[in-house]
Structure formats: structure tokens, C-alpha cells
C-alpha positions, 0 to 999 in steps of 0.5 A: 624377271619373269612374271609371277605365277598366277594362282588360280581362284578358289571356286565359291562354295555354293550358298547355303540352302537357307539363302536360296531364292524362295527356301524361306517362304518354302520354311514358312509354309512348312511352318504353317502346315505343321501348325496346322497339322499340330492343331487338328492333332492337339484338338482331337487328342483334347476333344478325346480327352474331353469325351472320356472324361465325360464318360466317367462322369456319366458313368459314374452317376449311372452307378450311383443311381443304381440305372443301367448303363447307358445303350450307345445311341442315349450316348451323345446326348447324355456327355453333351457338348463342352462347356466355356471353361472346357473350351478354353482349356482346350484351345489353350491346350491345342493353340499354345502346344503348337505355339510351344512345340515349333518354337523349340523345333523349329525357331527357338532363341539362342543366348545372345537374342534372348539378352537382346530382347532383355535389353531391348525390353529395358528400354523405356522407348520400347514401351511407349511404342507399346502403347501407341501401336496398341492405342492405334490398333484398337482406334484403327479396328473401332474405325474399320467397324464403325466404317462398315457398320454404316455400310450395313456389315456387321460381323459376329465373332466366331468366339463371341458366345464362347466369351459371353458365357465366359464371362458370367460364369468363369470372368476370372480364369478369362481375363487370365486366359484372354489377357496373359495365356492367349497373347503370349502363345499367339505371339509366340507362334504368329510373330516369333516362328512365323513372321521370324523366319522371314524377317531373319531371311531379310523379307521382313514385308513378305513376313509381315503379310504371310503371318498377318494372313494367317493371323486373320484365318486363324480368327475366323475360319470360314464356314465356322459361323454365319457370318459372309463374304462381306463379314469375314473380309471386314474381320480379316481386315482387322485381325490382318492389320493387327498381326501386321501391327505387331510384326512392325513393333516386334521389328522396331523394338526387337523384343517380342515381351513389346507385341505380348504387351500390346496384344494384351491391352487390345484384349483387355480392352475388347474384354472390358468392353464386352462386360461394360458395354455387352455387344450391340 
């Protein structure tokens, strides 16, 4: 009998362009800069807003004082500059649009990860590893500042008078906002869209130091504040093992309500502070 034929092999087909080496960090740098973009877009669409409405305002008491209006060089100093509450606002106009916006363009959840995170949120181990990485997250940042302070570095946060001034005059609209609004949206975009689409590509380490990375300058910006070399790199070190914090327990419970969670306690807790103790 003769041998039967030999059937040549189907060529492969060529692997998909999300699997080739390095497209996922080209994604997140792609995310990075539309969130960037998005920002200074969002920002200076709030800060119009803002002005206009300061024009009214100034507009309308010129009138009802029977004054003439206002030449353009008087107009600066008369609308001022935002005030806490029209702050917030702003940031929570500008920071949690971004969020919103490139988590249903570019990284939104299909049915079945929405029912795994419902089930995984369901589990009580999920939440106390809640607690523990959010009681470790604030030892480890008290530590870090204690540490430095006996060095002679200490940091003011960029927001810190944003938040004193808060506090007196809006506390209530501040704890929502710092403890329920601020942690869901920067979850949403750090760890969801960021730090997600490396963890999904299998570079759950890259991810976690990219999006903590960016988690850091986001909080402190340099040449926004006074603060120095030694300063920032002391923030950055918090800030970035705190997002690296909540990438790993957003990894190991496989829900993102758990780093909502804990963000919101570290918050709480750093707000409790500030009006408890003030900052010294």
C-alpha cells in the first residue's frame, strides 16, 4: 500500500495586534495621554464656565447698584479667583469626566466581569483584605512621613489649603466629596483603565508600576507648589505605594468596589486628621 498523502499545515494566522510585543504599553500610554488631554480640555471648559458665571454675578450687582460696567482692565480683580467649593466642583467635573469618559470608550466592563466583581464583592475575605491593605496603607504613609520628617523633609500637600478652607466652610460637601466621589472616579480611571489593561495583557507588574507612577504625578505635579526635589520624591513615594497598594488588591479580590473601599478609608482617615489634629 502506498503511504497516504501528506496534508500540508494550515499556515498560522498572524497574532492579533493586542498581543504584540509592547502594543500593551503603547495602549496605556495612549490612555495616559487622552486623560491628559481630556483634563486640560475639562479644566478649561470649568474654569470658562466658572468665569462666565462670575461675570453675571458681577454684572448683575453693577446693575442693581446703578454703577457703570466694569472697563476690562477693573475686570480680573473684580470676578476674583474660585473659591473651595468652586474648586471641588471643578475637579470633580474635570477628574471624574475623564475617569467616566475613557472607561466606557476605552475600558468598559462586559456582563460577565460585572457579575465576577458582584460575586467577588460578596465575599467576606474580600473585605477584610479591604482593611488590612487600607490599615497597612496609612501605617506605611505615617511611617514614610515620620521617616523623613527626622530627616528634615517635610512636604506641604498641593491641595492642603484647598482642604483647610474646605473644611470650615463646606465639611459636609467635603466628606462626600473626599470620601465617596474622589476615590470612586480615581479608582475608576488609575486601576480600572490603567492599571487594567496591563493586567489584562498579562504585565499585571508593569501595570502596577506605570499606573502608580501616574497615580503619584497626578497628586503632585511639579512646579505647582513650593515644595522640592526632596518633598515631591517623599509625596511621590506615598502617593506611588498607595496606588501599587490598590492595583495588588484589586488584583487579589477581583473587584474594584474593594480599592473604592479602601481609598475611602485612607481619605477618611487623613480628613479626620486634618480636623482633629490640623496639620503640623
Amino acid at each position: 500500500m502506498s503511504a497516504p498523502a501528506q496534508v500540508p499545515p494550515l499556515p498560522s494566522a498572524p497574532p492579533p495586534a493586542a498581543r504584540r510585543a509592547g502594543s500593551p504599553v503603547a495602549g496605556f500610554l495612549i490612555d495616559f495621554g487622552l486623560a491628559a488631554l481630556l483634563l486640560a480640555i475639562l479644566s478649561l471648559v470649568t474654569g470658562l464656565a466658572w468665569g462666565l458665571y462670575r461675570g453675571l454675578v458681577v454684572g448683575a450687582e453693577a446693575a442693581a447698584a446703578g454703577t457703570p460696567a466694569p472697563d476690562a482692565a477693573a475686570l480680573p480683580t473684580l470676578l476674583g479667583t474660585p473659591g473651595p467649593l468652586a474648586q471641588i466642583l471643578m475637579a470633580l467635573v474635570s477628574t471624574g469626566g475623564v475617569a467616566l469618559i475613557l472607561y466606557f470608550w476605552r475600558r468598559r466592563a462586559d456582563r460577565s466581569e460585572r457579575q465576577a466583581s458582584l460575586h467577588a464583592a460578596a465575599k467576606a475575605s474580600t473585605w477584610l483584605w479591604t482593611l488590612l491593605v487600607a490599615a497597612l496603607v496609612v501605617a506605611g504613609s505615617n511611617a514614610i512621613a515620620f521617616g523623613a520628617e527626622q530627616l528634615g523633609i517635610k512636604p506641604v500637600p498641593t491641595n492642603l489649603d484647598l482642604m483647610t478652607r474646605a473644611v470650615d466652610q463646606f465639611p459636609l460637601f467635603l466628606l462626600l466629596f473626599a470620601v465617596v466621589l474622589a476615590p470612586a472616579y480615581e479608582e475608576l480611571l488609575f486601576r480600572r483603565v490603567l492599571f487594567g489593561r496591563l493586567w489584562k495583557a498579562g504585565r499585571p507588574w508593569l501595570g502596577m508600576l506605570l499606573s502608580s507612577l501616574a497615580f503619584a504625578l497626578v497628586h503632585e505635579l511639579p512646579g505647582t507648589s513650593a515644595n522640592g526635589p526632596a518633598e515631591i520624591a517623599q509625596l511621590w513615594l506615598v502617593y506611588g505605594g498607595m496606588g501599587a497598594a490598590f492595583c495588588w488588591l484589586y488584583q487579589r479580590t477581583g473587584t474594584l468596589w474593594a480599592p473604592i473601599a479602601a481609598h475611602a478609608l485612607n481619605n477618611a482617615v487623613a480628613l479626620g486628621a486634618l480636623v482633629f489634629l490640623g496639620y503640623s
